[in-house]
PAMIGU-238909 format. One line per field, with one value per residue: x, y, z of N, C-alpha, C in turn; residue in one letter; residue number from 1; chain. Coordinates in nm, 4 decimals. Example, Ala and Ser with C-alpha at 12.3 -4.5 7.8 and 13.67 -1.06 7.14 Angstrom:
<sites>
n_u	1.3190, 1.2850 $
n_v	-0.5690, -0.2250 $
n_w	0.7800, 0.7080 $
ca_u	1.2300, 1.3670 $
ca_v	-0.4500, -0.1060 $
ca_w	0.7800, 0.7140 $
c_u	1.3200, 1.2900 $
c_v	-0.3300, 0.0030 $
c_w	0.7800, 0.7870 $
residu	a, s $
num	1, 2 $
chaine	A, A $
</sites>
This chain:
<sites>
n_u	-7.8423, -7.5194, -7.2601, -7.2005, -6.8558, -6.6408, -6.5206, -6.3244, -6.1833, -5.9617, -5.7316, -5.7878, -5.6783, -5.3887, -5.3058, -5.2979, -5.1126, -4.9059, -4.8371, -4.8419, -4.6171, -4.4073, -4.2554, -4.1684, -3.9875, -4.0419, -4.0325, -4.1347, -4.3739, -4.6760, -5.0310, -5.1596, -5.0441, -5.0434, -5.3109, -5.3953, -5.3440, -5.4518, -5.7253, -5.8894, -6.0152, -5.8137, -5.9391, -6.0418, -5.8418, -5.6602, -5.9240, -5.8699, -5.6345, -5.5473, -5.3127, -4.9627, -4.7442, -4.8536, -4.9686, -4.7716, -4.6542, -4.8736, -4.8676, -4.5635, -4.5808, -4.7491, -4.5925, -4.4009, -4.5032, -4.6169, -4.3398, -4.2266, -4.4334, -4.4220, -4.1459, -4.1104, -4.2057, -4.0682, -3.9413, -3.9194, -3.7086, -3.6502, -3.3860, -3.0540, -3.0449, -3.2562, -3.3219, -3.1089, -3.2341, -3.4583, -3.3359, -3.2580, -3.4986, -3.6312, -3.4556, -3.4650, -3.7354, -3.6447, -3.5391, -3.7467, -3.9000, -4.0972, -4.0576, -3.8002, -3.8536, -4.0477, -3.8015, -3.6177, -3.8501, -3.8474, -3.5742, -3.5175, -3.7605, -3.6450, -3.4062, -3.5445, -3.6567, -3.3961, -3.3775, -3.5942, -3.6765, -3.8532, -4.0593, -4.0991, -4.0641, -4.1261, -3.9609, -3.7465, -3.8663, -3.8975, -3.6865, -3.5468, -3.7006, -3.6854, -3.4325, -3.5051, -3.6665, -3.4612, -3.3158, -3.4366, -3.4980, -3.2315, -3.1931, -3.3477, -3.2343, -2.9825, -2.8320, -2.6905, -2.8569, -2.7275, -2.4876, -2.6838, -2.8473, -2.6589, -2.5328, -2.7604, -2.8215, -2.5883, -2.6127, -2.8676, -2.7940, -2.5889, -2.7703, -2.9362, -2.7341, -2.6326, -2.8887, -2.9336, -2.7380, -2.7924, -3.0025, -2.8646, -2.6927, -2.8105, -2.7010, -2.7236, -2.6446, -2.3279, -2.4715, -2.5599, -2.3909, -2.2028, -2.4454, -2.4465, -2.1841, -2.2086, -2.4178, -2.2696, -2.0545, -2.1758, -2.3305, -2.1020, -2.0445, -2.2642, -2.3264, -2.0994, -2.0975, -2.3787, -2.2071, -2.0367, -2.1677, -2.2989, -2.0894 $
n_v	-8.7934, -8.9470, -9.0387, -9.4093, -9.4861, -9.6144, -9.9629, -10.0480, -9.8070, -9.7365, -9.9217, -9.9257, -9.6282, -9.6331, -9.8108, -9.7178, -9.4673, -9.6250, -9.6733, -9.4412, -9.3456, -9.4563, -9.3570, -9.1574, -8.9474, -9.0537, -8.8368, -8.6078, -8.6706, -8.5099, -8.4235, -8.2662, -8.3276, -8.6050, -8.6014, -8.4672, -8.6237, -8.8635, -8.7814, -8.7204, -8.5124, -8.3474, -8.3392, -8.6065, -8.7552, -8.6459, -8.7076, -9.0343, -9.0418, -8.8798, -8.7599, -8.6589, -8.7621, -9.0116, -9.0825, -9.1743, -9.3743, -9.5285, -9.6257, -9.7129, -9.9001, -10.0839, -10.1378, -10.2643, -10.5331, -10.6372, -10.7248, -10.9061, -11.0855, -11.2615, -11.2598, -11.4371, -11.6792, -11.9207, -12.0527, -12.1719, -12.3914, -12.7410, -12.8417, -12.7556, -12.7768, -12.6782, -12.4313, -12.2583, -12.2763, -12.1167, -11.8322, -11.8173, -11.7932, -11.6004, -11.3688, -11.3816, -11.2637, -11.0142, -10.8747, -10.8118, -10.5215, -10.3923, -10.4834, -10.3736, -10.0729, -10.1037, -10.2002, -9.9453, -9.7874, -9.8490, -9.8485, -9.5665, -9.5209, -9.5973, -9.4314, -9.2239, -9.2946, -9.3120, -9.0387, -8.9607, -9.0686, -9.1200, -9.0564, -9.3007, -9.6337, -9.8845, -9.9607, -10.0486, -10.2226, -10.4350, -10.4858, -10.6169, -10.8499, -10.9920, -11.0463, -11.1922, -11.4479, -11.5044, -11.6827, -11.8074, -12.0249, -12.0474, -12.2558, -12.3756, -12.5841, -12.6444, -12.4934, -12.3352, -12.1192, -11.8350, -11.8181, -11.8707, -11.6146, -11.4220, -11.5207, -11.4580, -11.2085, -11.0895, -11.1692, -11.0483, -10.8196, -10.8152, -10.8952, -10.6613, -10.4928, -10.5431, -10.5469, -10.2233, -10.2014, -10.2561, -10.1721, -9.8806, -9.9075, -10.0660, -10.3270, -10.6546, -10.8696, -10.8160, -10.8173, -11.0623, -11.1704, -11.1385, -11.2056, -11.4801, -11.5754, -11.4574, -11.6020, -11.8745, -11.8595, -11.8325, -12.0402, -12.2305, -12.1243, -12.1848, -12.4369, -12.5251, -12.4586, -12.6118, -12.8308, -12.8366, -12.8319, -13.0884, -13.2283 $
n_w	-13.0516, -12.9786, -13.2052, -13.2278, -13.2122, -13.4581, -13.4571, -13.6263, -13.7650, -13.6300, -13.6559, -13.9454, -13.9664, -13.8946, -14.0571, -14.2841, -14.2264, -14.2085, -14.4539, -14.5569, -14.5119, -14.6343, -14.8355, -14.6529, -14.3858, -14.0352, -13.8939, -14.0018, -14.0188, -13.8939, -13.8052, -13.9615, -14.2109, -14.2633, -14.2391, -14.4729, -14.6801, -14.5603, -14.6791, -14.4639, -14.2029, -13.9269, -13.6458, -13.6778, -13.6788, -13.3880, -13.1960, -13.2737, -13.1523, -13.0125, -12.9260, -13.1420, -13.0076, -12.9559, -13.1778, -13.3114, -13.1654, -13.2034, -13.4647, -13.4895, -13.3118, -13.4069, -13.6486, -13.5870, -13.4632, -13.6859, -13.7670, -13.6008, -13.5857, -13.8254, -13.8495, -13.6064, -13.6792, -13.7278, -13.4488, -13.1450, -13.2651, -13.3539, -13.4220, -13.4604, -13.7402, -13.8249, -13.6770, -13.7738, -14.0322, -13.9847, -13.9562, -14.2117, -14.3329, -14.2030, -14.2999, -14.5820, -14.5949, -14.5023, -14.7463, -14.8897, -15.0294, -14.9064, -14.6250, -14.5578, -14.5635, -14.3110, -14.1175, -14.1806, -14.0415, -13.8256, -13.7072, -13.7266, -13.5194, -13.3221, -13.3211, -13.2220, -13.0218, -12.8684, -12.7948, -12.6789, -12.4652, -12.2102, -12.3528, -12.5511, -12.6375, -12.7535, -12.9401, -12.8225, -12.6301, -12.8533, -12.8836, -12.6812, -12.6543, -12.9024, -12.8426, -12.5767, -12.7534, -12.9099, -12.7159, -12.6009, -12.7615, -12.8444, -12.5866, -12.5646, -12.7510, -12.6139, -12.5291, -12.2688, -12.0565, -11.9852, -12.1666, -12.3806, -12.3839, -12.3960, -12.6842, -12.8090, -12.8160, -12.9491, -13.1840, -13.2588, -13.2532, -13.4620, -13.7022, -13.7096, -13.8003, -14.0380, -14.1342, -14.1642, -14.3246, -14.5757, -14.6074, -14.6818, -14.8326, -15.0064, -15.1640, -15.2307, -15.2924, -15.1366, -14.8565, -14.8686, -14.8673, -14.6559, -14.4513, -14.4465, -14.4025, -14.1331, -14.0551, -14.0291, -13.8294, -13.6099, -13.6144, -13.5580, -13.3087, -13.1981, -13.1644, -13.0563, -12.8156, -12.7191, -12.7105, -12.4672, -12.2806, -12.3632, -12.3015 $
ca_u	-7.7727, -7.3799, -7.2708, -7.0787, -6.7388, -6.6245, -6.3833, -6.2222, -6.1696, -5.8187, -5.6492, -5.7128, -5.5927, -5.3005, -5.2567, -5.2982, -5.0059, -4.8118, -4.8887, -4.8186, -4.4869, -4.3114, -4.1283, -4.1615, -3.9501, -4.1200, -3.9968, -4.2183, -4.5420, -4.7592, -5.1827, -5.1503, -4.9844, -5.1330, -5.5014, -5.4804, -5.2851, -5.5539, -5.8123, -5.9370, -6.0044, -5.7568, -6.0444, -6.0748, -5.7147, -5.6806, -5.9793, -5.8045, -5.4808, -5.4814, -5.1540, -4.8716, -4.6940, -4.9647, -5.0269, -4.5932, -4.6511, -4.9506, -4.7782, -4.4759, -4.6270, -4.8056, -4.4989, -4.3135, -4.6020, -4.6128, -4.2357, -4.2356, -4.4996, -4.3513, -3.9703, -4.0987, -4.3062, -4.0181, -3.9279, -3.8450, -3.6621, -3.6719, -3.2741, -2.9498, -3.0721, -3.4404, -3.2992, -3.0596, -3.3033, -3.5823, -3.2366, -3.2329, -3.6284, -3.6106, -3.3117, -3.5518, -3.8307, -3.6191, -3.5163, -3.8640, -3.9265, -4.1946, -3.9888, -3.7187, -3.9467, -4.0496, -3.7391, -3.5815, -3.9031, -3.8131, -3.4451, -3.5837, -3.8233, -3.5612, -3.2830, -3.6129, -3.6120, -3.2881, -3.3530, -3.7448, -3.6785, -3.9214, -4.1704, -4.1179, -4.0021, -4.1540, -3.8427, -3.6311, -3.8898, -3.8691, -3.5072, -3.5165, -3.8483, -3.6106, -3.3153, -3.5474, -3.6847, -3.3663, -3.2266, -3.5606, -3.5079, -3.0956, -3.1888, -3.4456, -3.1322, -2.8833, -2.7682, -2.6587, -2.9083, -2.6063, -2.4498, -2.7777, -2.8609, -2.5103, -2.5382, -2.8988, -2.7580, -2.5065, -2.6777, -2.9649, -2.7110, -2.5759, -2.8399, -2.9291, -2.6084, -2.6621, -3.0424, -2.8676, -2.6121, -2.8687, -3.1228, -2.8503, -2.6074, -2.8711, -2.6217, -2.7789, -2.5213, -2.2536, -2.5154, -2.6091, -2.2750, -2.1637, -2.5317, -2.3828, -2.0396, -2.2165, -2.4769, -2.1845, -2.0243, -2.3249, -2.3599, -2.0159, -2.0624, -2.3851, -2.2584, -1.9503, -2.1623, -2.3894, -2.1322, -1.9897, -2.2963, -2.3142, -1.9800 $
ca_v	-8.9093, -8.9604, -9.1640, -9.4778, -9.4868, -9.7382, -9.9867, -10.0731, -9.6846, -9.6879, -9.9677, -9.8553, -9.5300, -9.6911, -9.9104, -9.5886, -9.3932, -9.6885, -9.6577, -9.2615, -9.3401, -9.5599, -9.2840, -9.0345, -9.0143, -9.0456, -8.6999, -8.5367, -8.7310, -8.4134, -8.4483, -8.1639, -8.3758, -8.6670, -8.5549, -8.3917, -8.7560, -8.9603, -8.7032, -8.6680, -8.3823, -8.3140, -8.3537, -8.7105, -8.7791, -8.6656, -8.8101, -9.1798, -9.0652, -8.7603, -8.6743, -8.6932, -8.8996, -9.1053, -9.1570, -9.2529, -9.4515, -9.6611, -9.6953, -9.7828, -10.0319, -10.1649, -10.1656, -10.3588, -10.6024, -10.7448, -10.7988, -10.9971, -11.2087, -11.2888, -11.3334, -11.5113, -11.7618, -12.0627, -12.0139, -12.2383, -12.4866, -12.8778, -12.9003, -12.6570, -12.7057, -12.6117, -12.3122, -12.2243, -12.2562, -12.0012, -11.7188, -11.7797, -11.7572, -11.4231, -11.2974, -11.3666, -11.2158, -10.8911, -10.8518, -10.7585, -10.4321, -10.3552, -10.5214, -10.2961, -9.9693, -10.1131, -10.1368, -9.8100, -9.7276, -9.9209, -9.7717, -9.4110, -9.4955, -9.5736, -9.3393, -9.1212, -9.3321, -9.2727, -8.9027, -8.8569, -9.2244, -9.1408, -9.0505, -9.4036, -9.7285, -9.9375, -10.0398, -10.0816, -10.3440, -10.5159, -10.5373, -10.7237, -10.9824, -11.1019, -11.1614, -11.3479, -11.5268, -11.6261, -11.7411, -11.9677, -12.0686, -12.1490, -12.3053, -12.5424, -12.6719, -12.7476, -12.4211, -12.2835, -11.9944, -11.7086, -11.8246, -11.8467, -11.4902, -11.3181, -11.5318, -11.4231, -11.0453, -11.1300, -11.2220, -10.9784, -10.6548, -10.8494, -10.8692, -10.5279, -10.4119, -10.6029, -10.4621, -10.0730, -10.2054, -10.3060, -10.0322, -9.8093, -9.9357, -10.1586, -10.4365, -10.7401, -10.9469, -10.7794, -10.8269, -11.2198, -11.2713, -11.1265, -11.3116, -11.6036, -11.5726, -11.4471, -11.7001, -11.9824, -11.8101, -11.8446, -12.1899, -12.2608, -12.0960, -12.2402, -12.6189, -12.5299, -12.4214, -12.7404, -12.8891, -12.8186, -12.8742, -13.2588, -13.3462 $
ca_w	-12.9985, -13.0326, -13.3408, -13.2001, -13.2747, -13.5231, -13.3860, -13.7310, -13.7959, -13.5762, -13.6897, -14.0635, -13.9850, -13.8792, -14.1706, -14.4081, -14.2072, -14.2516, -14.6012, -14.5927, -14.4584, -14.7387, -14.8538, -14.6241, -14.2642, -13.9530, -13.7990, -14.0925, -13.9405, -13.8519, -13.7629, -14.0506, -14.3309, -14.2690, -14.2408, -14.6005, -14.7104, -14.6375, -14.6889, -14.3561, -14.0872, -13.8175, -13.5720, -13.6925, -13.6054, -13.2748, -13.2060, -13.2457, -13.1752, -12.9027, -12.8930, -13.2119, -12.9504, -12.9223, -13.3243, -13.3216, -13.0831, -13.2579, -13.6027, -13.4773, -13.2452, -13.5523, -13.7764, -13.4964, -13.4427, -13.8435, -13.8042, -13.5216, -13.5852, -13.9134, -13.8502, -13.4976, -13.6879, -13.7238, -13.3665, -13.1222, -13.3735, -13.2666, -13.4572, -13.4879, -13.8828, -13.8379, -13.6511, -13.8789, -14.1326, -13.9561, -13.9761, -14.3602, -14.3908, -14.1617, -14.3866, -14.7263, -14.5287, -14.4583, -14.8128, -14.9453, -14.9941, -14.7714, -14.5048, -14.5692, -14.5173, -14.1670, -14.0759, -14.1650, -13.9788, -13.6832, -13.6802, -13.7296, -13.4445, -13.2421, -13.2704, -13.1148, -12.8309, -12.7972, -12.7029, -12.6028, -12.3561, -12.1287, -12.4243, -12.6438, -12.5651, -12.8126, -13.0336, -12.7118, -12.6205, -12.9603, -12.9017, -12.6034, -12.7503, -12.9589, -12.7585, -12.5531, -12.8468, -12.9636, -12.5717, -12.5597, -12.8463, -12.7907, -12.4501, -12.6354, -12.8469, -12.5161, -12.4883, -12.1327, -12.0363, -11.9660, -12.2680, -12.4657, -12.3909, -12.4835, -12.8139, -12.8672, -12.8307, -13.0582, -13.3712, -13.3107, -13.2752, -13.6051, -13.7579, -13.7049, -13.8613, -14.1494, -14.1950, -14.2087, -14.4474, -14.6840, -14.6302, -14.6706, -15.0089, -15.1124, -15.2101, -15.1789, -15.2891, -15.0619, -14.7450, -14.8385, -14.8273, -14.4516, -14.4077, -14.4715, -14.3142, -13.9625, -13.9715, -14.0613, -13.7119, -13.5334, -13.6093, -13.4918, -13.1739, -13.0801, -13.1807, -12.9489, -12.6738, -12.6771, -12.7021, -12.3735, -12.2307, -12.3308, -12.2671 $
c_u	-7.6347, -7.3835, -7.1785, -6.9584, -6.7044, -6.4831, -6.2626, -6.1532, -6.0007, -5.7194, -5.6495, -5.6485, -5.4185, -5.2092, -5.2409, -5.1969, -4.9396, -4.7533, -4.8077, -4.6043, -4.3667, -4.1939, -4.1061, -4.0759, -4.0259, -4.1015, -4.0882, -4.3350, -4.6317, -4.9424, -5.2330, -5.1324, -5.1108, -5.2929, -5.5133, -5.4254, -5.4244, -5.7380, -5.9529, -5.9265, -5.9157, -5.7882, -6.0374, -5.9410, -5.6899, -5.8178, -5.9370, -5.7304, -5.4732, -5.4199, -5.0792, -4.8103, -4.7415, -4.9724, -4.9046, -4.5983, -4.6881, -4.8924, -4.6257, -4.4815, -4.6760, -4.7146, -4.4283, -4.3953, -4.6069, -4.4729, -4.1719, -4.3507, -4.4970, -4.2029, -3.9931, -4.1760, -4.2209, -3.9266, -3.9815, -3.8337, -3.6485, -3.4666, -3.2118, -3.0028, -3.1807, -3.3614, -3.2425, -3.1197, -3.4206, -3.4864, -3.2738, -3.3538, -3.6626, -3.5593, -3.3962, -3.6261, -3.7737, -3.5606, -3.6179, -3.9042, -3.9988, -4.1808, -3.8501, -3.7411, -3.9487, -3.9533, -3.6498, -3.6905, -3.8882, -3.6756, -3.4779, -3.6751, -3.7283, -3.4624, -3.4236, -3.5951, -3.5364, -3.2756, -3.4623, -3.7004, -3.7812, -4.0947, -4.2370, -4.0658, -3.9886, -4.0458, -3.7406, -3.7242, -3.9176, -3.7652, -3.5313, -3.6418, -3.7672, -3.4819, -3.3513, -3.5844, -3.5965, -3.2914, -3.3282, -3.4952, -3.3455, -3.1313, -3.2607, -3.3566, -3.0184, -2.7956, -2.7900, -2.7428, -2.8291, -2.5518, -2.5475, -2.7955, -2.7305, -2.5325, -2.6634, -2.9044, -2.6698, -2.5505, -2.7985, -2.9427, -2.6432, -2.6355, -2.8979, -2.8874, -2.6154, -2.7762, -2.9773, -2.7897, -2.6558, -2.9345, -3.0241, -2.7725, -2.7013, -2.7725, -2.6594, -2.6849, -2.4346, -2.3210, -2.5622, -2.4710, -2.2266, -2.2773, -2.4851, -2.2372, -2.0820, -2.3030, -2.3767, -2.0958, -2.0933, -2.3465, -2.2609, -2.0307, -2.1695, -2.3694, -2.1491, -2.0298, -2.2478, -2.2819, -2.0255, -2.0607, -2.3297, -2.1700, -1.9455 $
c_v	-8.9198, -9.1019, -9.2878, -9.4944, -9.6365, -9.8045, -10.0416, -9.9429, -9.6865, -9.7775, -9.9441, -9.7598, -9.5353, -9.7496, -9.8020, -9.5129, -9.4968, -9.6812, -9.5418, -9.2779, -9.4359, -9.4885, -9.1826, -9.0805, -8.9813, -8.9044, -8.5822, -8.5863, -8.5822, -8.4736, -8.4194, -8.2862, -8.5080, -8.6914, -8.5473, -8.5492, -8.8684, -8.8988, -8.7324, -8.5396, -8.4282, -8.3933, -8.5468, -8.8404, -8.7936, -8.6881, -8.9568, -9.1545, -9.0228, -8.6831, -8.7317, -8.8030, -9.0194, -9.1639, -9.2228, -9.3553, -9.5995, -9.6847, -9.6885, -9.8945, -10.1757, -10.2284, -10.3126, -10.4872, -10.6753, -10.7856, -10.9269, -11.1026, -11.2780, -11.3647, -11.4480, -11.6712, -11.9376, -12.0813, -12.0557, -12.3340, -12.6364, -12.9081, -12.7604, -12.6212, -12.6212, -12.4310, -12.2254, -12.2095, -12.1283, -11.8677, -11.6753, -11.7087, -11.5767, -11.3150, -11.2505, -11.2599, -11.0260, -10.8384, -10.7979, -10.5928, -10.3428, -10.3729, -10.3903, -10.1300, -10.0157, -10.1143, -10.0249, -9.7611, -9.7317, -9.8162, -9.6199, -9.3830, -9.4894, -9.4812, -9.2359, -9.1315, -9.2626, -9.1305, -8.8917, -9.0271, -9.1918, -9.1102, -9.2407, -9.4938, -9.8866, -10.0646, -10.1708, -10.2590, -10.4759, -10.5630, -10.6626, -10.8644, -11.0243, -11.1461, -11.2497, -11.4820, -11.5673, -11.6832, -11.8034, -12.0302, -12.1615, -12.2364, -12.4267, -12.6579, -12.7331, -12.6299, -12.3934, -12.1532, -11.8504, -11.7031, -11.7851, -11.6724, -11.4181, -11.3643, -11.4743, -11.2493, -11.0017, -11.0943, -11.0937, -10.8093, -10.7113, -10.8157, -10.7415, -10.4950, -10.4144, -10.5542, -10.3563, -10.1119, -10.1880, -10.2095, -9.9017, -9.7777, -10.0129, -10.2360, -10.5485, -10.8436, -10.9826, -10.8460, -10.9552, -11.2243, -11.2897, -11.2123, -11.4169, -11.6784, -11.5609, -11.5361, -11.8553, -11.9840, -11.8522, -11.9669, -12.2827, -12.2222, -12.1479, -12.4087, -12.6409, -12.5353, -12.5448, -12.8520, -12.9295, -12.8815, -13.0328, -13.2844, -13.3567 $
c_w	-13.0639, -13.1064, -13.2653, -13.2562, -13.3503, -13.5325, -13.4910, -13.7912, -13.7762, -13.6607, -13.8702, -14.1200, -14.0072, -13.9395, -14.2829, -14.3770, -14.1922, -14.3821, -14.6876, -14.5927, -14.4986, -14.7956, -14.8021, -14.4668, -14.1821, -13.8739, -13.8677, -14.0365, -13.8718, -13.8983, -13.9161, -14.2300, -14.3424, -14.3058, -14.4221, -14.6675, -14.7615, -14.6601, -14.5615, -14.2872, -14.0059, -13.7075, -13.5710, -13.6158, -13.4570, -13.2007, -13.1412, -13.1530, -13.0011, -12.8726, -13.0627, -13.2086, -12.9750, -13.0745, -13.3444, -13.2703, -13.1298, -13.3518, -13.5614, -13.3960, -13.3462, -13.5904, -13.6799, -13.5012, -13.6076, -13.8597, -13.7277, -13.5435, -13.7202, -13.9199, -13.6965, -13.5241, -13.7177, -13.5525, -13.2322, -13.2363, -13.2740, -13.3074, -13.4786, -13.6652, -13.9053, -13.8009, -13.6905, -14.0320, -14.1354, -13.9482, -14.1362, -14.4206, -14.3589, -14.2573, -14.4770, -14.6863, -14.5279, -14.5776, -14.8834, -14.9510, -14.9212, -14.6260, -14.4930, -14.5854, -14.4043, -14.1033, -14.0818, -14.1006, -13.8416, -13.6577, -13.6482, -13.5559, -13.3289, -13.2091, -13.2176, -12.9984, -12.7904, -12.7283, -12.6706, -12.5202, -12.3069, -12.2375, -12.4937, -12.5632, -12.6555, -12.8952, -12.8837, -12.6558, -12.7313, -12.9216, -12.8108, -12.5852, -12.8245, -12.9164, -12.7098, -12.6288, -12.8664, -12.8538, -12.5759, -12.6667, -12.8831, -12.7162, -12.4919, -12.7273, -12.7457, -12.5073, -12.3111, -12.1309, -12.0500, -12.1003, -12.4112, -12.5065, -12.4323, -12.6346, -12.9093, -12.9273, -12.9305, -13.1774, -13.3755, -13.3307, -13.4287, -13.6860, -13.8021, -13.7924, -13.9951, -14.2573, -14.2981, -14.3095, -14.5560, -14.7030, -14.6874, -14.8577, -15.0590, -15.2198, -15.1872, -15.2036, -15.1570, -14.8973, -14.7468, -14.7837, -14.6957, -14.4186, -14.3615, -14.3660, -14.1523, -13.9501, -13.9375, -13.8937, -13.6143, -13.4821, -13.4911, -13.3219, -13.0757, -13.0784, -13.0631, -12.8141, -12.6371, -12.6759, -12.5593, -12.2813, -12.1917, -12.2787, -12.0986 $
residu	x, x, x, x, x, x, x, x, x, x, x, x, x, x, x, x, x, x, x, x, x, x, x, x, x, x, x, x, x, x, x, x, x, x, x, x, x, x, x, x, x, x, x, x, x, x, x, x, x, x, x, x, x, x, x, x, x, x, x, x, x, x, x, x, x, x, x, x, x, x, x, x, x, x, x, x, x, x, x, x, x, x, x, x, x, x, x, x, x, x, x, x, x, x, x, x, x, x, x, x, x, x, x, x, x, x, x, x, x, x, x, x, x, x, x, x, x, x, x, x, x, x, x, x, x, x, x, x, x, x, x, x, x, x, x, x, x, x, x, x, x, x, x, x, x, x, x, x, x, x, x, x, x, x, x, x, x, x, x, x, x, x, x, x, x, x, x, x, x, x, x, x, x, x, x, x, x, x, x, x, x, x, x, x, x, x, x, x, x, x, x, x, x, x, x, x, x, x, x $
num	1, 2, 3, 4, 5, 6, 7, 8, 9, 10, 11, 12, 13, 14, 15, 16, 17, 18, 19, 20, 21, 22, 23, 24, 25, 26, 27, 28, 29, 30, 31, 32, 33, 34, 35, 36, 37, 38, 39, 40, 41, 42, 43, 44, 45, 46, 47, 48, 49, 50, 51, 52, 53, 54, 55, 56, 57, 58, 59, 60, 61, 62, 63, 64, 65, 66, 67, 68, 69, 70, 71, 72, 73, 74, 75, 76, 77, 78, 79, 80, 81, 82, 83, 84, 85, 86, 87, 88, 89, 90, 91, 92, 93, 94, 95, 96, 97, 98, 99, 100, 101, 102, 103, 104, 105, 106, 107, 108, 109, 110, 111, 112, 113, 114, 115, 116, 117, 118, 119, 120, 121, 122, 123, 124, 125, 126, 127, 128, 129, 130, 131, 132, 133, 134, 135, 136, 137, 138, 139, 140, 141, 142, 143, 144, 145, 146, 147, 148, 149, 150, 151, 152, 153, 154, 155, 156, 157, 158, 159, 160, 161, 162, 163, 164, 165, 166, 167, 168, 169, 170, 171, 172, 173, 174, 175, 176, 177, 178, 179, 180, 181, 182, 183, 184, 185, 186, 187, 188, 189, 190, 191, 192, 193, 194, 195, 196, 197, 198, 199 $
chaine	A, A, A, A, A, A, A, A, A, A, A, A, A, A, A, A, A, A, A, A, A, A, A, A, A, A, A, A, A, A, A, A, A, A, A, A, A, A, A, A, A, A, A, A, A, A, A, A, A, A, A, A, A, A, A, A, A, A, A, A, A, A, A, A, A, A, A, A, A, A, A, A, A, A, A, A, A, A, A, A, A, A, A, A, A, A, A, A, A, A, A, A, A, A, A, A, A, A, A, A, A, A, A, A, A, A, A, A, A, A, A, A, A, A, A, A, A, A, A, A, A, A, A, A, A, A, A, A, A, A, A, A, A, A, A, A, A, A, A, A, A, A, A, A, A, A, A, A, A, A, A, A, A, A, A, A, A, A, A, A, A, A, A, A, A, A, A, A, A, A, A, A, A, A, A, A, A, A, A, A, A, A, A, A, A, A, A, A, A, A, A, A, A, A, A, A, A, A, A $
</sites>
């Protein structure tokens, strides 16, 4: 009689090549490496997985999935401060070192996208989950929808930029400070924009 498969098996695999992949880059990810890593068979791998694709796929789905439901957790704000306040908590949030692995994993995953597209997609739909998130989340403050969304694009190609800066010189100083300066921007622009709105 076949053994049933055990449905907590995948997602700790999952959590263990997250694990594997703290200091290693994702283009190194082989069935091969892995397997002897977390001292498993091959077999056991594809198995879960199937395909390589397929195991990229799940731990970067993963990785994506603990950062979003983290940085999305002050989100819609009831005030310009609240909302301005769930940027700063994000910010803290993305300073941690374990946050700062996911995303150089995220980035990494993406510049794949960028050339297998029709393989991945994953990041690309992160991207645009949080534009929407932050255009609900304008629109709930008295922003203009059209407007909302360009500003939401804004701050989260910012933000972005900001990540790499950090992941890359590790200056933390240097990267509160532009923090600071583009959320201070931000502010202004989305105060202006309701602002239009009521008058």
């Amino acid at each position: 009689m076949a053994r049933k498969p055990d449905p907590t098996r995948k997602p700790a695999l999952i959590k263990q090549a997250l694990e594997f992949l703290v200091d290693r880059p994702l283009s190194s990810l082989t069935f091969r490496s892995l397997a002897k890593a977390l001292d498993v068979s091959t077999f056991t791998l594809v198995y879960h997985f199937g395909t390589r694709a397929e195991l990229v796929r799940e731990i970067v789905r993963a990785n994506v999935r603990g950062m979003t439901a983290q940085d999305a957790a002050d989100l819609p704000a009831a005030t310009v401060d609240e909302y301005i306040a769930s940027l700063y908590s994000a910010w803290q949030w993305t300073q941690l070192p374990e946050n700062l692995h996911r995303q150089r994993l995220e980035l990494e995953a993406g510049l794949l996208e960028a050339v297998e597209r029709d393989q991945f997609a994953v990041t690309r739909h992160s991207f645009h989950q949080w534009v929407d998130l932050g255009a609900r989340a304008l629109v709930a403050l008295g922003v203009d929808r059209e407007q909302a969304v360009i500003e939401s694009r804004l701050l989260v190609n910012t933000l972005q930029g900001m990540q790499f800066d950090l992941m890359v010189n590790e200056n933390l100083v240097a990267s509160n400070a532009v923090f600071n300066a583009a959320v201070q921007h931000h502010r202004d622009r989305i105060e202006s924009h309701i602002g239009e709105v009521t008058r």
